[in-house]
N, C-alpha and C positions, 0 to 999 in steps of 0.2 A: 635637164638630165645631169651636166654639171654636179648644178647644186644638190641632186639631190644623191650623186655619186660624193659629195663634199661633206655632207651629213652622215651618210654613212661612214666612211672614214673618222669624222671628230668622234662618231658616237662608240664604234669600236676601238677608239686609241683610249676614249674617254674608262671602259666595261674592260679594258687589259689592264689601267692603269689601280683603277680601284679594287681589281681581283689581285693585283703582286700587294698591294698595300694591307688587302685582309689578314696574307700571313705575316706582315709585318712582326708580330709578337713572337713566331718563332727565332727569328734572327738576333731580336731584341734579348731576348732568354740565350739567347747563345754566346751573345756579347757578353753578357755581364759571367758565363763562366768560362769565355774566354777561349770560345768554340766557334767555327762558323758551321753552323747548323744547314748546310745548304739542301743536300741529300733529304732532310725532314720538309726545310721550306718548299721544296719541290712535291715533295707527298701531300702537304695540306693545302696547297695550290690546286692541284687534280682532285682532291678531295671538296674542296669549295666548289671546285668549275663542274663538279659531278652533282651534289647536293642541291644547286642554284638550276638543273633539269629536274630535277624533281620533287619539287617545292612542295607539294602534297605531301611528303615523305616525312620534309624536315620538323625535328620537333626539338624540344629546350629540356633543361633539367629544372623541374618543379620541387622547391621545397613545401612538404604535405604535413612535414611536424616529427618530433621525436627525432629528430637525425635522418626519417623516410625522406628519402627524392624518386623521384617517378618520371618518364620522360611524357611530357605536353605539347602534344600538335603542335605546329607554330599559327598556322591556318585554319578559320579564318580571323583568329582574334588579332594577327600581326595585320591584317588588311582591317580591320576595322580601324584599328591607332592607327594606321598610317594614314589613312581617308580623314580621321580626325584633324591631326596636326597639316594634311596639307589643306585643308578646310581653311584651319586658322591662318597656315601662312599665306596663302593666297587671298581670302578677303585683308589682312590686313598690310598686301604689299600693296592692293587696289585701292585701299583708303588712304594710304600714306601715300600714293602718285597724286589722287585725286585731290587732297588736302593742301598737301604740298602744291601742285599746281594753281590751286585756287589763293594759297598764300602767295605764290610770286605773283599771279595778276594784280590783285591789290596792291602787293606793296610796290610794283612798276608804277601803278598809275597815284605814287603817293608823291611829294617834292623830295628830293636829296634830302634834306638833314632828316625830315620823317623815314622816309628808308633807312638810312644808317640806324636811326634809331630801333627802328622794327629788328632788321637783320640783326643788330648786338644782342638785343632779347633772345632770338632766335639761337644763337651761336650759345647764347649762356646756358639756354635749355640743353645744348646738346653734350655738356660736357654733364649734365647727372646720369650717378651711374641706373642702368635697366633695373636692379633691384630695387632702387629707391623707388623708381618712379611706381613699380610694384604693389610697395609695399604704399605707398601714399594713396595707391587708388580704392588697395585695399582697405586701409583708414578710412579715406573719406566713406566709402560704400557702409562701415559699419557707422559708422557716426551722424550718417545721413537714415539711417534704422533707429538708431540710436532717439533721436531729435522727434522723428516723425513717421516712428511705425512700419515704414514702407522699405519694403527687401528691394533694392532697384537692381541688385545681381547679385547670385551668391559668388561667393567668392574661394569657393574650393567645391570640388567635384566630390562628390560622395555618390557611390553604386555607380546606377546605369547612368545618371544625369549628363546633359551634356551644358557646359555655357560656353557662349562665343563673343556677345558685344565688350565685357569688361578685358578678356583677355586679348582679345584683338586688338581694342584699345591700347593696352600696354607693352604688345607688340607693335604697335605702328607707330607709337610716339618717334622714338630716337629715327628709326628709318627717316619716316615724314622730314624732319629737320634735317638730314642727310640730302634729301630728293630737293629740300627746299634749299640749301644752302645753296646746291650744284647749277639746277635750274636756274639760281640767280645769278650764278657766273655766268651762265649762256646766255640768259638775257639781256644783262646786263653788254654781252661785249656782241651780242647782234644787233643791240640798242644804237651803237657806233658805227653800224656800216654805212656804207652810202647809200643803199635802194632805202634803207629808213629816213634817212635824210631825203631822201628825194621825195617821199612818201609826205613827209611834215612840209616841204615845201610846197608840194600841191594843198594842202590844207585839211589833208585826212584827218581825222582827232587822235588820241592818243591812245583812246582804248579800242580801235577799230584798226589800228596800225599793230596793236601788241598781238588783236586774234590773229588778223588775217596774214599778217605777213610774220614777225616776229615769232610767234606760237607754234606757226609749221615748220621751220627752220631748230627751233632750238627742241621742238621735242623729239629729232631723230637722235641729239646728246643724250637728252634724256634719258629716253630709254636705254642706249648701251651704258651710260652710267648708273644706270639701277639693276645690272647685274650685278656688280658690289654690294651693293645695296639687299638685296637678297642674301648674298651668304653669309653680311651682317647678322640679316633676320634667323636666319639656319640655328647660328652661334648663339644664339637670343633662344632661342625655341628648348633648349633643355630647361637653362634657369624660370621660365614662364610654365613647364610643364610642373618643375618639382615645385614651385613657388602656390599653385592653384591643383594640385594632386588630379593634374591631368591624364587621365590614363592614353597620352601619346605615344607616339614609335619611339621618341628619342625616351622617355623614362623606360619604357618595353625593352627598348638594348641597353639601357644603364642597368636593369636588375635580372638581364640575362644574355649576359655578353657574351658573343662567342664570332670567329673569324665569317663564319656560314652567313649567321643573323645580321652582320655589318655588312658585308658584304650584299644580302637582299637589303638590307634597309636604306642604304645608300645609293641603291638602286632605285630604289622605289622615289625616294627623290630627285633622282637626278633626270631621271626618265619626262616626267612632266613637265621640269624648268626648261630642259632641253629641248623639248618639243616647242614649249611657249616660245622662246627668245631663237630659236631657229628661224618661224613663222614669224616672228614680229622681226626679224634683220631682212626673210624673204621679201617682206613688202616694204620697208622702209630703203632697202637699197633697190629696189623695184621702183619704186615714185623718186629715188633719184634718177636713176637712167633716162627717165621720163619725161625727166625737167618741172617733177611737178610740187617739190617742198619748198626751192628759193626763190622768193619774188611776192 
């Protein structure tokens, strides 16, 4: 009951903090003439907190040609991009755990200088920037058409199409290295405690020591350090939409911005991260109470 009075509170501090920030741009427009616009900021606050009940209601201004704007539903084309992009960002925060994970096992059960070696690889990738790596995938994919006929992803959305492996790819690279770098600190300094040591003096092997004991311990870091790691990926998710003319949320409020539409769309993500990493802290400090991740 606690916890779940504890959720309620972060999720209501979290849905007041991001409603004062929607009007942010009034304040902002009042600064630069040297106005505090408060009386206004207060109006399009209740105006947001009014709109955000009746979401059927809300709609955008449509440019239709010749100087015509027309006002457009926002519903349900704003729920369809959003279902999109959290598509993408959640398979490819899953591949990036899962890759990442599978890279630090190996490279644990590799000798010191080969580690160091792997890891410097690893560190050099993560310093290119997301648009390169982008554009390089997108290279290779024409060049690989190019050679041998064979489309193995397009690489920009046109109409109704959807694609997922090439882009999720290119969103889970830099994470991946991020999940990988971190996970290798943790294993690295659980590698050093005594019960491992105890573990190699009984005669356990090395890769039976990393699942059973090492693995449960360091993935409860894990995961709370990949919620950084997520709002990397958030940061990432514009330039991946405009880069493959993804018709996602984040390009949807980039070509119809308004306090209302940020305000739902930042909702609309925050809602499912929050539910995810609520539930995975419930059990993971649950199996500590327990006694059941160290040993």
């Amino acid at each position: 009951m606690k916890r779940i009075l504890l959720w309620s509170i972060q999720f209501l501090a979290a849905f007041l903090s991001i409603l004062l920030l929607s009007g942010a741009p009034v304040l902002i427009t009042g600064f630069q003439q040297g106005k505090l616009l408060w009386n206004e900021y207060i109006e399009t606050i209740k105006l947001h907190a009014t709109s955000i009940m009746n979401l059927r209601e809300l709609s955008v201004d449509y440019y239709v040609g010749r100087g015509e704007m027309r006002q457009v539903p926002v519903f349900p084309q704003l729920l369809e991009n959003i279902t999109y992009s959290l598509q993408l960002l959640f398979f490819a925060l899953v591949t990036a755990v899962v890759f990442a994970l599978i890279g630090t096992f190996i490279t644990m059960l590799l000798r010191e200088k080969a580690r160091a070696r792997v890891k410097l690889f690893f560190y050099f990738l993560e310093s290119l920037p997301d648009i390169l790596i982008i554009l390089l995938a997108q290279l290779f994919v024409v060049i690989i058409f190019q050679k041998t006929g064979v489309l193995v992803s397009k690489i920009a959305v046109i109409g109704d199409d959807r694609i997922y492996w090439l882009p999720v790819l290119c969103l889970m690279i830099l994470p991946m290295i991020q999940l990988y770098r971190l996970s290798m600190l943790t294993f690295e300094a659980e590698e050093r405690t005594m019960y491992v040591e105890l573990a190699k003096s009984l005669g356990f092997g090395k890769a039976f020591i990393l699942f059973m004991h090492i693995f449960r311990n360091a993935i409860v870091s894990v995961f709370f350090q990949s919620k950084k790691t997520m709002w990397f990926m958030l940061s990432n998710l514009f330039i991946l939409e405009l880069m493959f003319n993804i018709p996602g949320v984040m390009l949807y409020m980039f070509e119809n911005l308004s306090g209302t539409l940020f305000l739902v769309t930042i909702m609309s993500f925050f809602l499912p991260i929050f539910i995810l990493y609520s539930l995975g802290e419930w059990y993971f400090i649950h199996r500590l109470k327990r006694g059941g991740v160290v040993g």
